[in-house]
C-alpha positions in Angstrom: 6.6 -17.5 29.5 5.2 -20.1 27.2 2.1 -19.6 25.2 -0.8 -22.0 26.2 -2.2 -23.7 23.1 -5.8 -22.8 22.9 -8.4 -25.2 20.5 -9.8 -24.0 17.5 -13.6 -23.6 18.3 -15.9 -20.9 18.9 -15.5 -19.1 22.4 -18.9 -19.6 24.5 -18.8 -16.8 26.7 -19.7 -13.7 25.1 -17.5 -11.3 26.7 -14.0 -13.3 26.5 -15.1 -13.5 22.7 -15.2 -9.7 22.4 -11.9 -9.5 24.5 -10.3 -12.2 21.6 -11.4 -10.7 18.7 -10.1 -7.3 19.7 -6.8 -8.7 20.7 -6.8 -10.9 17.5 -7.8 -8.2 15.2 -5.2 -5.7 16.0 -2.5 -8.9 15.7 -3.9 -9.5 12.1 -3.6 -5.9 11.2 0.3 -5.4 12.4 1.4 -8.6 10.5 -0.7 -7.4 7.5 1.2 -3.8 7.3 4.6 -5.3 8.4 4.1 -7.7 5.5 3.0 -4.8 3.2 6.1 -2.8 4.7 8.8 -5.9 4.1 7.2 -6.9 0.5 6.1 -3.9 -0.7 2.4 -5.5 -1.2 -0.8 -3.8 -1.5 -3.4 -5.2 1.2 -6.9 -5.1 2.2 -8.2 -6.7 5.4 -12.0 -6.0 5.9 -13.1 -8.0 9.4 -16.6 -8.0 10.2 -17.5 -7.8 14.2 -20.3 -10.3 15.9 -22.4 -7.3 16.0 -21.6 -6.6 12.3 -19.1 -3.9 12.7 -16.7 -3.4 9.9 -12.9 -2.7 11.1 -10.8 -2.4 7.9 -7.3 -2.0 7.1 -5.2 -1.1 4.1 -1.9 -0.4 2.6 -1.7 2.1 0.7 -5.0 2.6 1.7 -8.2 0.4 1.7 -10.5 2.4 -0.6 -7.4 2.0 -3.2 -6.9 -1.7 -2.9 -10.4 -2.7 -3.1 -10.8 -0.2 -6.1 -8.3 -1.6 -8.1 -9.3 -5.1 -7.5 -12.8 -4.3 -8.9 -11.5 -3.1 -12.0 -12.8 0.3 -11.1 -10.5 2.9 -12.8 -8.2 3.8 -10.0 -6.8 7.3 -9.5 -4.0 7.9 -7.6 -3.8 10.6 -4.9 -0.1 10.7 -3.9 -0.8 13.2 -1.4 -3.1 10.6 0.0 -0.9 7.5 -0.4 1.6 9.2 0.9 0.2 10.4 4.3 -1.8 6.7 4.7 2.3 5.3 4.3 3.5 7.7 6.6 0.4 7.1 9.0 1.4 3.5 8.9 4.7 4.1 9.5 4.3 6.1 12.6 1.6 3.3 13.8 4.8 0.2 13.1 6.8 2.8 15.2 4.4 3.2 18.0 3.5 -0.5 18.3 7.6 -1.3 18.1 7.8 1.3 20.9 4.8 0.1 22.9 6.8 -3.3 22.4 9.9 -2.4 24.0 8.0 -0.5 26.6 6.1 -4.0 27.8 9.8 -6.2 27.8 11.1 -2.9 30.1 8.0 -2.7 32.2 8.7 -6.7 32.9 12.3 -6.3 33.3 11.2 -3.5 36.3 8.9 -6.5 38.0 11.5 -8.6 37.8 13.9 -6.4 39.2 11.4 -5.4 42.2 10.8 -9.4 42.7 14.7 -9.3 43.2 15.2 -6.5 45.3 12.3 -7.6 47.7 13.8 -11.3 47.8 16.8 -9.3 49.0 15.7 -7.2 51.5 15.9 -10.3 54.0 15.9 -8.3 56.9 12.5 -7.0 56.8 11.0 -9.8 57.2 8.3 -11.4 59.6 11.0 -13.7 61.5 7.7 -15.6 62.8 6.9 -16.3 59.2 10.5 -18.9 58.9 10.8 -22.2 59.0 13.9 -23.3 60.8 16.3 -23.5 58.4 15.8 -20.0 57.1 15.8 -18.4 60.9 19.4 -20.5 60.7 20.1 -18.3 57.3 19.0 -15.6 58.9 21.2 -15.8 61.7 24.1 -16.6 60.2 23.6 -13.2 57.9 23.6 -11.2 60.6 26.3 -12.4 62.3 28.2 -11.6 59.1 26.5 -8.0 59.1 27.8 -8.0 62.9 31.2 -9.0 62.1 31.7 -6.6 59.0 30.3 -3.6 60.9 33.0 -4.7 63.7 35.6 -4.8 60.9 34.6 -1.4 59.3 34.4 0.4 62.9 37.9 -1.3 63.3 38.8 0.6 60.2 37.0 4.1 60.8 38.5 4.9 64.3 41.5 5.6 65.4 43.5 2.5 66.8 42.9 3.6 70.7 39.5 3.9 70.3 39.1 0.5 68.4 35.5 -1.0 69.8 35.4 -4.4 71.5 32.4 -6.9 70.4 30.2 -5.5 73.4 30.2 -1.8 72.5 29.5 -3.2 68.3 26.5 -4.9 69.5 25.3 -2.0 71.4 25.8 -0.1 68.3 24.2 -2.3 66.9 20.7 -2.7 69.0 20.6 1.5 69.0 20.8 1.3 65.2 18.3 -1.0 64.8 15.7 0.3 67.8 16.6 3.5 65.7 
């Protein structure tokens, strides 16, 4: 699926904007900690809403990045750093996860588009154009002639059913 190019320029409807920067946001705050996870780089990533809500992130943590960047004497909790990495870490998981659970959940719909394209025999005949009511045909006769071919196989050579007796198998199968 390609990505549609959208233009730079401020999104009119109010709603759709909301629906963006929420989308957005989270997208800037995964690159941010993968590229503080890869790099080892201390960020801070303060975003302010329409409405003037604050949404922060930061790695270690945002109080200590923006601390040390105002020359404010920074102490280091490593209890603190530790359990913001680890938090992080477990977010980078989940998101990986959630992820891979998308690409699966696609896979599935694709896989249901499949089977229902192959299920041919359920469908409204009335629904076909010509060619595909030939199609159609011509599968059956090939279900006809393998069922034939495997009742050939299954009974004993005496009792070996002539085309008539398949096709009334057949018709009490299917009113069945």
């Amino acid at each position: 699926m390609d990505k549609v190019k959208i233009p730079i320029k401020k999104i009119e409807n109010p709603n759709k904007r909301q629906v963006c920067f929420s989308k957005r946001k989270m997208g800037i705050f995964k690159k941010a900690s993968e590229l503080s996870i890869m790099c080892g780089t201390e960020i801070a990533i303060i975003v302010f809403s329409s409405a003037g809500k604050a949404f922060t992130f930061g790695s270690p943590n945002i109080d200590f990045v923006v601390d040390k960047y105002q020359n404010i004497s920074v102490h280091i909790n490593d209890k603190k750093v530790h359990k913001s990495w680890r938090s992080e870490q477990q977010y980078n998981f989940i998101l990986r996860e959630l992820d891979a659970e998308k690409k699966h959940t696609e896979m599935l719909k694709i896989q249901e588009g499949n089977k229902q394209a192959d299920s041919w025999w359920r469908r409204n005949i009335e629904d076909l154009e010509l060619h595909q009511l030939r199609e159609f045909n011509d599968s059956l006769k090939g279900l006809k002639e393998r069922i034939v071919k495997v009742l050939q196989e299954k009974e004993p050579s005496d009792k070996v059913p002539n085309e008539i007796e398949a096709e009334q198998l057949l018709s009490t199968s299917y009113m069945g």
